[in-house]
C-alpha positions as CSV (number, residue, x, y, z in Angstrom):
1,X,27.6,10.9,20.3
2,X,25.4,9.5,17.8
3,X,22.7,12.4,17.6
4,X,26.4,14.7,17.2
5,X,27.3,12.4,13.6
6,X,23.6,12.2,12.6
7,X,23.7,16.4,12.6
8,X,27.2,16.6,11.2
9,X,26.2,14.2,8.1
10,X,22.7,15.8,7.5
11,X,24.6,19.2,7.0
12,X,26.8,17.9,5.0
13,X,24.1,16.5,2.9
14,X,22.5,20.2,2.8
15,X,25.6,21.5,2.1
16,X,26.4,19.2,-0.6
17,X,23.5,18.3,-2.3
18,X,25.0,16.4,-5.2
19,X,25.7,13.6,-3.1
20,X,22.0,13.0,-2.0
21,X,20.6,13.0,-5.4
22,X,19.4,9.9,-7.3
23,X,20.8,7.4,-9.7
24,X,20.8,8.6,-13.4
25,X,17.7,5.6,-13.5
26,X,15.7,7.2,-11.0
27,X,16.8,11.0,-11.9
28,X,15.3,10.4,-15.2
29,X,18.5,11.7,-17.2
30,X,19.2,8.5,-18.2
31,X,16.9,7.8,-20.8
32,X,13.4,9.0,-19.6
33,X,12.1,7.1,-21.9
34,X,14.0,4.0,-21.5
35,X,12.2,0.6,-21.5
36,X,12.9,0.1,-17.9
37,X,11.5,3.6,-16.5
38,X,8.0,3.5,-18.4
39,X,7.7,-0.5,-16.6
40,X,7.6,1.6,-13.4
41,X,5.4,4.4,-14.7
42,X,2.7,1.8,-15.7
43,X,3.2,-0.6,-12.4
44,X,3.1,2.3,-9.9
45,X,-0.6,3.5,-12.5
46,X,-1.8,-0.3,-12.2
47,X,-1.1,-0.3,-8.3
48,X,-2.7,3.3,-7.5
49,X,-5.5,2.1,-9.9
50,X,-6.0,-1.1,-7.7
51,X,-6.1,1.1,-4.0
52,X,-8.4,3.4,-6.2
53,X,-11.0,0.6,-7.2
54,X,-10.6,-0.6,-3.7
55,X,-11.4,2.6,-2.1
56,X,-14.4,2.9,-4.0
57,X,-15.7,-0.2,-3.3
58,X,-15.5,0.3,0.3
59,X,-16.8,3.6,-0.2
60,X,-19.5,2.5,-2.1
61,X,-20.3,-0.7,0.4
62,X,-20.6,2.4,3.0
63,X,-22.9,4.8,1.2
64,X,-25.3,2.1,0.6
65,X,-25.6,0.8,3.8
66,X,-26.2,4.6,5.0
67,X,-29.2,5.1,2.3
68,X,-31.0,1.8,3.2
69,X,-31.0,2.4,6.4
70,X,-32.2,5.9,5.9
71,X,-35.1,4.5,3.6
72,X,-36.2,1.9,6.2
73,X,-38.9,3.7,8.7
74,X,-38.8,2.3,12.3
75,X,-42.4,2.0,12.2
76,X,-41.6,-0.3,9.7
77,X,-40.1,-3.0,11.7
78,X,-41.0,-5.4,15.0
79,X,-39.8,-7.5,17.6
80,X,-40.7,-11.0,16.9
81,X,-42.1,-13.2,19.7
82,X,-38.3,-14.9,19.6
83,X,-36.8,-11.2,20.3
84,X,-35.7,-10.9,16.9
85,X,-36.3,-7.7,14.9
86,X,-38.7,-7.9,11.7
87,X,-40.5,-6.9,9.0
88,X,-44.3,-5.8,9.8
89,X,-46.8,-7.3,7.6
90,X,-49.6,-5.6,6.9
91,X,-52.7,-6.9,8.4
């Protein structure tokens, strides 16, 4: 029974698609340029700026650790007497 209303009120909502439209605010047809709809144009810029700095920090942090491992030569390194890997010095 509830599948049958969820059906019956999503074609009414095709059918009738006045109803499922937005508040004037969030349509932007009243006042676009109001004082209230650029506060969410800039907050939703400073948010997807903070996930973008994020992103390529992590990003960054990855491609790093990819080229110094690259760089470092496996003849380069030893097992120390305690089983730890290290640095060969040249003798």
């Amino acid at each position: 029974m509830k599948a049958l209303r969820r059906v019956i009120v999503l074609v009414l909502l095709l059918l009738l698609p006045s109803v499922a439209l937005a508040c004037e605010q969030c349509l932007g047809t009243g006042g676009a340029n109001g004082p209230v709809i650029r506060a969410l144009v800039f907050s939703m810029a400073a948010l997807l700026s903070i996930v973008g700095f994020v992103g390529v920090g992590i990003a960054t942090f990855f491609i790093n650790t990819v080229r110094r491992s690259r760089s470092l030569a496996p003849s380069d390194l030893e097992v120390t007497e305690q089983g730890e890997l290290a640095m060969r010095t040249a003798v």
